[in-house]
N, C-alpha and C positions, 0 to 999 in steps of 0.2 A: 406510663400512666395515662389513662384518657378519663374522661366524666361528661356524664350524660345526666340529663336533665327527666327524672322519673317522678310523674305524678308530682312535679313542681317543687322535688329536690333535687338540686343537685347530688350528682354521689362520684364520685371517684373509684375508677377500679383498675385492677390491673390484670391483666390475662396471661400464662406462662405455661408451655406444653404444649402437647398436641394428645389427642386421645379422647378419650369419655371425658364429657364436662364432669368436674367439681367444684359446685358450690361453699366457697370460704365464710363462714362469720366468725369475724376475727377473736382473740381474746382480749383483754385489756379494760371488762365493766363498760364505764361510759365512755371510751376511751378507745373503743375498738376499734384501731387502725391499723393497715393492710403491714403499717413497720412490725404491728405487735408477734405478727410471725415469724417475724426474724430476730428481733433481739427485746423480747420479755422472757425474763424468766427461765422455764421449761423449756420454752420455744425456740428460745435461741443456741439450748444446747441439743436439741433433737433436731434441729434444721430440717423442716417437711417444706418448706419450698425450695432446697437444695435436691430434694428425693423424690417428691411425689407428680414432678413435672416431667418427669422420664417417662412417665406412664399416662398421667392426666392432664387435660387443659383445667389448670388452676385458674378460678373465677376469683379472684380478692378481692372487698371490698373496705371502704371506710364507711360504717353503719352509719346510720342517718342519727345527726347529731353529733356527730365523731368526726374530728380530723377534717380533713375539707372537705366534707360531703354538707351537704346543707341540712335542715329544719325546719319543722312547724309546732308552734306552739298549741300543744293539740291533749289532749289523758291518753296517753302512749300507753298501749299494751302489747305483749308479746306477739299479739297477731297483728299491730302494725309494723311488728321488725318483720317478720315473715312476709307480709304483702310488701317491702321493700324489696326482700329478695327472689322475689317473684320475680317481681318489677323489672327487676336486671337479668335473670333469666329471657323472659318476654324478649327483651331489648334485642337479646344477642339471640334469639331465633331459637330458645332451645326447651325443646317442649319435656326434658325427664333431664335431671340429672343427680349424683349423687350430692349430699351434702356433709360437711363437717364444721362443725363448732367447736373451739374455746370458750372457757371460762362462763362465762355470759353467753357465747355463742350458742352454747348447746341446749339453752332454753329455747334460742330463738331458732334452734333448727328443726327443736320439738314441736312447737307451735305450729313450724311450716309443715311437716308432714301431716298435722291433725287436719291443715285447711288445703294444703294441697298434695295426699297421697298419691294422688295419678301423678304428679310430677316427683317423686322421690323415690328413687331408685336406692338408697341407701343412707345410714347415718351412720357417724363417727359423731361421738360423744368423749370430749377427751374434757378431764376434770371438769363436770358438772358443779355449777352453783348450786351451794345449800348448807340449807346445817341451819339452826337456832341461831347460832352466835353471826351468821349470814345475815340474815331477816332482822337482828337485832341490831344489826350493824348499817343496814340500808337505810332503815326507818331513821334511826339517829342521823346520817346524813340527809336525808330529807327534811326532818325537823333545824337542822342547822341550817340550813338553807333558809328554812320556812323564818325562823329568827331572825334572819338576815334580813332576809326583806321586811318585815315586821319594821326593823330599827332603820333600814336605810331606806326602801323604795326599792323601784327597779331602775332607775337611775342609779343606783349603789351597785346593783350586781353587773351591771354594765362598766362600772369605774373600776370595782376591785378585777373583774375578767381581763378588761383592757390593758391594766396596771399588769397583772399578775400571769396573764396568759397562761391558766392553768386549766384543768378539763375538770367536771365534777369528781371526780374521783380523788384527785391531787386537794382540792379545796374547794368545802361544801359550797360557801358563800357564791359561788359564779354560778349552782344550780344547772340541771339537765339540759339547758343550753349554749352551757359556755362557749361552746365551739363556735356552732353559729355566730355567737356575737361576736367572735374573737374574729372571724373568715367573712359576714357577710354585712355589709353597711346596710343595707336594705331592711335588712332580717334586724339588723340591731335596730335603727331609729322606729319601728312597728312596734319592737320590742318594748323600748321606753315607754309609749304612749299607752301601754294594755291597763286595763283597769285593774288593778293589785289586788281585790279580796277574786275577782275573778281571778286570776291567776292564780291566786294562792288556791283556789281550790280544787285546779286543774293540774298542780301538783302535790297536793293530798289526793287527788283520783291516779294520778300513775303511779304513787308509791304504793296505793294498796291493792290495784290494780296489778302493778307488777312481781312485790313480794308478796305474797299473802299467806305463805305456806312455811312449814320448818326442812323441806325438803326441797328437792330440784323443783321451779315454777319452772308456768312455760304453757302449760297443757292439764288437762285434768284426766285423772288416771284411768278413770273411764272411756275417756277416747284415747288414750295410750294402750289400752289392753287389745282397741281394737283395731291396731294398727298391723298390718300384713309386709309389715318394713325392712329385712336385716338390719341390725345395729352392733354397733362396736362401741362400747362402754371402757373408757380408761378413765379409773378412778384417780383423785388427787386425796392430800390427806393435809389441811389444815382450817383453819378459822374459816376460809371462804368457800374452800372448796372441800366440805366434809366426804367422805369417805361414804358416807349413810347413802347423802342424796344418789351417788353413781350406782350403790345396792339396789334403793330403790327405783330407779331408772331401766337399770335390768329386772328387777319384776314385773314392772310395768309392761316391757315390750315383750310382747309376744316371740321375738326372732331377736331376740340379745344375746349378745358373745358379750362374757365380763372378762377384762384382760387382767388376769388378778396379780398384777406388779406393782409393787408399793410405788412411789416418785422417784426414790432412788436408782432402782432399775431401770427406768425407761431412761435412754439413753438413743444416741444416735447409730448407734451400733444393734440395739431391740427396736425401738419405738416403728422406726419409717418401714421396715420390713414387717414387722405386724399389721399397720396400716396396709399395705398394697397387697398383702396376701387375703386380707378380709374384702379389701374392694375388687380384686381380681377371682375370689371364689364365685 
């Protein structure tokens, strides 16, 4: 693991392989850490950093706000997750590479190709966020949040993070920068002192900023239709990761492959050889 210091976050990453760069953002929501590849879910039973480093220099990151990468309290939109992972392209000298997203990831891969096409040689899109019951589910964690501070302060979301060292996702109350406060003293004591109805309205700007849609966010369909990208579309099928959003994901892109295997079938024996046959064509 190493971490470098981007645009005044720290971030954490890891590099594994040799071959054509690929760009990792990870799955995991708020939570997206460089582990979530290995042992969440899907992930842990299709093993793609066991498979895909035969072939690729794997780029994994912990997203900013995630895991020990750092933060700024700032109305976070999907084009500041992608100017992150610029950010660490840049770093490491590499002017095009392909990208892949999880979960949340794949908003944020979309993003990056809408702002920087010249550098995206391709995307993997593996269970896209979306769906109604998605956006319905976000906004309700951000309003939990917003309650919270409401009743405690930001001295409270500081207490219950510290106390509970959990990530927004796990429990609303600690809010889209748990992590930070949990990783960096600095980042926390700034924290405390922020003036609360400001904050609170810089987290009504990134929830609606960030969900806005019943479908895959990320990018608006208009600059998706006129993306010149291959893409690899692996659908997921539940409450987060609706079935729809990865449909329309594939109409969107101009150059989409939909890999149309329920969750069940992708497997570690399908999944990693579908990946490297689309990134090697």
């Amino acid at each position: 693991m190493a971490s470098v210091d981007l645009d005044g976050i720290a971030t954490r990453y890891e590099i594994l392989g040799e071959g054509p760069p690929l760009l990792m953002y990870a799955p995991g929501g708020f939570d997206a850490t460089i582990e979530k590849w290995r042992a969440s879910g899907v992930y842990e039973r299709i093993k793609l950093l066991e498979h895909l480093p035969k072939k690729f220099r794997c780029i994994a990151f912990d997203r900013r706000e995630c895991g020990q990468s750092g933060g700024r309290v700032e109305p976070i939109t999907w084009r500041h997750y992608a100017a992150h992972g610029k950010a660490l392209l840049d770093y490491l000298g590499i002017e095009r590479a392909h990208l892949i997203g999880g979960c949340m990831g794949c908003s944020c891969v979309i993003a990056f190709a809408v702002a920087y096409p010249q550098a995206t040689q391709s995307m993997i899109l593996w269970w896209p966020v979306g769906g109604a019951k998605y956006r319905i589910k976000a906004h309700q964690r951000f309003a939990d949040h917003l309650s919270f501070v409401n009743g405690h302060g930001l001295d409270g979301v500081v207490s219950v993070v510290q106390k509970e060292g959990k990530a927004f996702n796990a429990d609303a109350r600690g809010g889209p920068w748990a992590s930070p406060i949990r990783t960096d003293r600095a980042f926390t004591a700034a924290f405390s002192k922020m003036n609360r109805e400001k904050y609170e309205s810089i987290v009504a700007g990134m929830r609606d900023a960030l969900f806005d849609r019943d479908t895959s966010p990320g990018a608006e369909p208009e600059a998706l239709l006129k993306l010149d990208i291959p893409a690899l579309v692996v659908p997921g099928r539940d409450e987060s990761h609706a079935t729809s959003a990865a449909r329309y994901l594939e109409e969107c892109l101009p150059k989409s492959q939909y890999w149309d295997v329920l969750p069940e079938g992708q497997t570690e024996a399908t999944a990693p050889a579908r990946l490297l046959q689309f990134l090697e064509s």
